[in-house]
C-alpha positions as CSV (number, residue, x, y, z in Angstrom):
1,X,7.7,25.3,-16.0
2,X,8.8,25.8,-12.7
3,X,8.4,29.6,-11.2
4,X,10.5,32.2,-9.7
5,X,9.5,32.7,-5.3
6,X,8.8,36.1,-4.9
7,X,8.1,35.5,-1.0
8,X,9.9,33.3,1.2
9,X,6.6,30.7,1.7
10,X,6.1,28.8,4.8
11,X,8.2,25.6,5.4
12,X,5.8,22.9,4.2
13,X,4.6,25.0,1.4
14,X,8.7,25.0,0.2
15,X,8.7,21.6,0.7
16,X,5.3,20.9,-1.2
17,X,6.3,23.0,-4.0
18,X,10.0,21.4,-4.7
19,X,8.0,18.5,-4.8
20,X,6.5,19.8,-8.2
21,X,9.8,21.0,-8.8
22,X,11.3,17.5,-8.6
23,X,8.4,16.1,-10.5
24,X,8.7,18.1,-13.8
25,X,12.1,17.7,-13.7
26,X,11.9,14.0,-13.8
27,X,9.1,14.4,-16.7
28,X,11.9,16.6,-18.4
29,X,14.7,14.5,-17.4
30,X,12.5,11.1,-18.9
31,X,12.0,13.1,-22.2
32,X,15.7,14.2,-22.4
33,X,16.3,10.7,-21.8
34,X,14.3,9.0,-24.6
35,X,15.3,11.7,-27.0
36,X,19.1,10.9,-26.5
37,X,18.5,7.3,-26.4
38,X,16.7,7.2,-30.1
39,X,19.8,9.6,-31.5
40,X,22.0,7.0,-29.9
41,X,24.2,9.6,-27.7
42,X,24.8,7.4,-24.9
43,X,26.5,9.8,-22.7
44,X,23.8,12.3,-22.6
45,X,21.8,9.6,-22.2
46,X,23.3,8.0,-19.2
47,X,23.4,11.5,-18.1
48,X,20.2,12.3,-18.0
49,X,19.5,8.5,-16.6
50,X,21.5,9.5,-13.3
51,X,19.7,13.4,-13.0
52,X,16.5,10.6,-13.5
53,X,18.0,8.6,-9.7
54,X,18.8,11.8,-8.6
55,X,15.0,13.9,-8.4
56,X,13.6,10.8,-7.8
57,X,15.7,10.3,-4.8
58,X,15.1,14.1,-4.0
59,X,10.9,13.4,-4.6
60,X,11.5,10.6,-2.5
61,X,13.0,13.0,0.7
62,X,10.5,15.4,0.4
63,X,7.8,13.0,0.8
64,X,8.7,11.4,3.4
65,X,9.2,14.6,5.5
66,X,6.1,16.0,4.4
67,X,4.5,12.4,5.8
68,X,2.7,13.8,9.1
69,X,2.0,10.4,10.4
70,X,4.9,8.2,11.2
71,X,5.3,4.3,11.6
């Protein structure tokens, strides 16, 4: 479950936490997913297939600024 801030964290802390964020969200996103899929409700399941791109393009951002060394 992702948590309420009840401090305003530093900056790589944020960035290291909406990580998490993004990452049960996919997990929750993957289950909606399968769940639609097997009740054949394609809609909600190509719905939840594009909130699927969409964290893991957001996961994918966050890592790469949180990547100290650069190529």
């Amino acid at each position: 479950i992702i948590q309420d801030q009840t401090k305003i964290p530093r900056a790589e802390l944020m960035f290291t936490e909406s990580l998490g964020d993004c990452q049960v969200m996919i997990e929750l996103v993957t289950t909606m997913f399968d769940e639609a899929t097997q009740e054949r409700q394609q809609g909600i399941a190509n719905y939840m297939a594009e909130l699927q791109d969409l964290y893991a393009k957001k996961a994918w951002f966050i890592r790469s600024t949180l990547k100290k060394e650069r190529e």
